[in-house]
Steps between C-alpha positions, in 0.01 A plus 500: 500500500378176648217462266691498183792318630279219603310528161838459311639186678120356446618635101814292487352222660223508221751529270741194588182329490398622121858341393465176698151468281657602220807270512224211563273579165657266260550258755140434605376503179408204248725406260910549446581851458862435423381268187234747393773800498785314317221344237466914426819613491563336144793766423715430753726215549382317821791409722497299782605788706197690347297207632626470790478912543112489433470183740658685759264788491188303403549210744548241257617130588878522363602795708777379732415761795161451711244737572658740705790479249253614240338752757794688543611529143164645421525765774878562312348537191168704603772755702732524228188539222557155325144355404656264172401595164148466349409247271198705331716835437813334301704373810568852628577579832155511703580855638573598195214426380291622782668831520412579105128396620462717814541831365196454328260410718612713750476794257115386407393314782689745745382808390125377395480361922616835630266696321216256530542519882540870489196520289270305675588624850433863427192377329423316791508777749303727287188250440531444870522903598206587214308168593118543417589675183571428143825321559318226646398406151834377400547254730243252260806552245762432766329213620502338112826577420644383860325177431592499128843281493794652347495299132130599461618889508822416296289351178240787526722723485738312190178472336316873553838723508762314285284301252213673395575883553924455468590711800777297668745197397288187608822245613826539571744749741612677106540475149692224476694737190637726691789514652515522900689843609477789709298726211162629540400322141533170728410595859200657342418094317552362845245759643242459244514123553459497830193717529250216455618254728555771756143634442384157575678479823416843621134454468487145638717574814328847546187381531580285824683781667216718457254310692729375741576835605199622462369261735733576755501893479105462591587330804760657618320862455286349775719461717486785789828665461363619131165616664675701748724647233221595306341619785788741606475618183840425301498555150387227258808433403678451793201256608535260204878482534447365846268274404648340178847491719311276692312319203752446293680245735322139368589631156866586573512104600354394157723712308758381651424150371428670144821639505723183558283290249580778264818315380296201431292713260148491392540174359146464295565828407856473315401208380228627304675784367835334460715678740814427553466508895595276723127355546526407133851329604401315754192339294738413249749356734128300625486357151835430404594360843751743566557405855869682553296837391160385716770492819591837397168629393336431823837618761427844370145494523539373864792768576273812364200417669731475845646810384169674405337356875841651693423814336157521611588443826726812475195654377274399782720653756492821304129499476391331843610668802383172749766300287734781615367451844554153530859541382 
């Protein structure tokens, strides 16, 4: 179809753009990035062709190729999955150590978004359908906790359910003595750790889906092709499913954007509970500037939330029949 075909080229285009940024990072900012790398990589034996290898990719005065030189050795790197090694993590390979990161906060962040969204659309619809009623008293509470920002939640809850009354582990993704395997004595760790900071992001993020959906299911069941359906008769039901088809559009656009930033994690979040996710590696790589795992760090971001927007495009065709039209 035209529609996505022109939405993927304006995709790739987006993308060769995210890499040009990316390759110019370290180069626009203050400082010597090749010096401040080799002063932390005090267990390995610097070279000169280690120097020169970082000076190539980080732009710095010694490399013997010029910019495009450098430009095209990053996009051979970036295509063949080479980022360096990071400083902060022991010198390991920088997909390495982002691929023993992203499991994680896919698995919390992931799975707390989805539900969140599910939640709080369904709740949506029904405060909107049963306006007038008591439902409309939650939306004080939805307003606090949409306002409330995502750290505030995270201590409350450390402090109420892990401190004082013991009901979940307050930190970390599992006991750090156990032993990581496919067994339901671990799996079972990893579930009861996660429960907090997922409770934290399911009632923060629900909150704004609620209202926003609300809001828009009480305009569109003004609009005349919902009268006349009501008016003809057709089952309750059948009414609301036209209308939150309709509704649910603006939403499908935001959750698209919550999906892709998904793999840069609730940062506040695994921060305070000391989750291994990749939004606690990236502020690490902040504070230990890790720039070869930065580069890395924010390429996947920037690819997911491309990926995320492509797929609601798919989406909106599904959903829309004038996108259909115009294609």
């Amino acid at each position: 179809m035209r529609v996505i075909a022109r939405r993927i080229g304006f995709y790739i285009l987006t993308a060769i753009a995210a890499v040009t940024v990316d390759f110019f990072i370290p180069r626009v900012m203050p400082g010597d990035p090749v010096n401040a790398v080799l002063a932390k990589m005090q267990s390995v034996i610097v070279t000169k062709a280690t120097r020169q290898a970082l000076e190539l990719q980080f732009g710095g005065a010694g490399t013997p190729v010029g910019l495009w030189g450098q430009y095209t050795h990053f996009w051979w790197a970036v295509l063949h999955g080479n980022f360096g090694v990071s400083t902060s993590n022991g010198e390991q390979p920088v997909t390495t150590v982002i691929r023993s990161a992203l499991p994680w906060t896919l698995g919390l962040v992931g799975t707390a978004t989805v539900l969140s969204f599910l939640l709080g659309t369904l709740l949506g619809v029904l405060i909107a359908w049963r306006r007038g009623t008591w439902l409309d008293s939650l939306l004080p509470a939805t307003t606090f906790f949409q306002a409330a920002p995502y750290f505030f939640l995270a201590f409350l809850a450390i402090d109420l359910l892990a401190t004082k009354l013991g009901w979940f582990p307050g930190s970390r993704a599992y006991n750090q003595l156990d032993f990581p395997g496919f067994n339901w004595a671990y799996i079972s760790d990893v579930l009861d750790h996660a429960v907090l900071p997922a409770l934290t992001i399911v009632v923060a993020s629900a909150a704004g889906w609620i209202l926003g959906m609300r809001n828009v299911m009480i305009t569109t069941m003004d609009e005349d092709y919902v009268l006349i359906a009501q008016a003809k008769g057709l089952a309750k039901r059948r009414v609301v499913w036209y209308a939150a088809r309709n509704a649910i559009l603006p939403s499908v656009s935001s959750f698209s954007l919550a999906i892709g930033f998904i793999v840069s994690g609730a940062l506040l979040t695994e921060y305070v509970f000391s989750y291994p996710g990749l939004g606690f590696l990236m502020l690490t790589a902040v504070q230990e500037s890790d720039f070869q795992l930065l580069q890395g760090i924010f390429l996947i971001i920037t690819l997911a939330v491309l990926a995320a927007n492509l797929a609601a495009d798919f989406v909106y065709v599904f959903l829309d029949p004038r996108v259909r039209q115009e294609a």
